[in-house]
Steps between C-alpha positions, in 0.01 A plus 500: 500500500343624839571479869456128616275640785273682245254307349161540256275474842680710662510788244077423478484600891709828465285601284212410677583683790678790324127543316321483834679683681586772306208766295428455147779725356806347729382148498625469104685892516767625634520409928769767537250794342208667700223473353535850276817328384325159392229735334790679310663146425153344400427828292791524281566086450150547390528738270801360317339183483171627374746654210670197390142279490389791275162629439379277208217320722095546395171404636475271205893389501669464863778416552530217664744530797656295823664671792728199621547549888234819552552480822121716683445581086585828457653471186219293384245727606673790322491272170150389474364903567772538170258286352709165490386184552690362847577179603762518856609274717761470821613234730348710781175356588447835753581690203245366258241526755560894574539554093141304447360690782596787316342397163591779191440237232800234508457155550768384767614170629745301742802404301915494476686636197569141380146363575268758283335336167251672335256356193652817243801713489548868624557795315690618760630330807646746795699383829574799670775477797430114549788299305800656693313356841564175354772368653570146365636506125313215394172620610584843377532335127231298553272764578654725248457259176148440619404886475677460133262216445229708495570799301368465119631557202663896519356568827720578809646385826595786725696459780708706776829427669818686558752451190796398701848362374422188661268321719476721805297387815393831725395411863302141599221536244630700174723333163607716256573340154615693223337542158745230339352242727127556385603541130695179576141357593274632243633547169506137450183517543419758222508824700720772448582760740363832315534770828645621825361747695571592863303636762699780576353543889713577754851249495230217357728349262219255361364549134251313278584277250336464203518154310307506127387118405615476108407141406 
């Protein structure tokens, strides 16, 4: 459920204006951090995430990856100089623009969690810090089974959120939902949760998820 005053066009314009009128670190970072701290914050969720895509990309094998809600890109940016094959996408239209602007390899387009379809699956499929602004339930699954929809065979579907007893909304735009809820989601559709690891900045209580697709 959501707030009856809350709805899908609504959420589109916060973000909007939250990427235009904030730089290219706060606009999909941290608001509360100066912009050291979002370099620290960008740094180190980068680095763990980096580890848990692994280094098994080539010239002649890529890996073929989407950043689901990239926000100005720079996840997807740091992926494709790894050597990986990007695809991203987010609902902002401001933020696509700034991310193409900024080139680095990825191919990016205009899109909500529940709306991407692409013509093969992903080795990997990331969505950093993006599912727990979701606040409607139903579009939360929605969007959620349609990232599982495109992971192959044994790749993976990472994912961050807070691993809370129960569904915990923070503030007007933040819902927590514990792991149970997305394992609730996913292993019937053949992914099996395989890792936890939190960032471990500051009193961020958020961690990635890591979801293994077995058949």
């Amino acid at each position: 459920m959501a707030d009856a005053t809350t709805t899908h066009e609504d959420t589109r314009a916060y973000w909007e204006t939250r990427h235009r009128e904030h730089d290219e670190l706060a606009s999909g970072g941290h608001i509360g951090l100066d912009r050291p701290g979002n370099e620290l914050f960008y740094a180190q969720r980068l680095g763990t995430l980096l580890s848990l895509v692994g280094d098994l990309s080539s010239p002649a094998a890529p890996l073929f990856v989407l950043d689901a809600g990239c926000g100005k890109g720079h996840f997807a940016r740091a992926l494709a100089r790894c050597g990986h094959r990007v695809d991203a996408f987010d609902t902002s239209r401001t933020a696509v623009d700034h991310a193409r602007a900024e080139g680095g390899g990825p191919r990016y387009d205009v899109a909500a969690l529940d709306e991407w379809r692409a013509p093969w699956p992903y080795d990997i499929v990331v969505c950093v810090d993006v599912l727990f602004h979701v606040l409607d339930d139903e579009e939360w699954a929605a969007g959620l089974r349609n990232l599982a929809s495109l992971v192959r065979v044994a790749g993976r579907l990472i994912v961050t959120d807070e691993d809370t007893a129960h569904r915990t909304p923070r503030g007007a735009r933040i819902v927590h939902r514990p792991l149970t809820a997305y394992r609730a989601e996913l292993e019937p559709l053949g992914l099996r949760h395989t890792l936890s690891r939190p960032y471990g900045f500051r009193e961020n209580r958020v961690g990635f998820h890591v979801f293994t697709r077995t058949r």
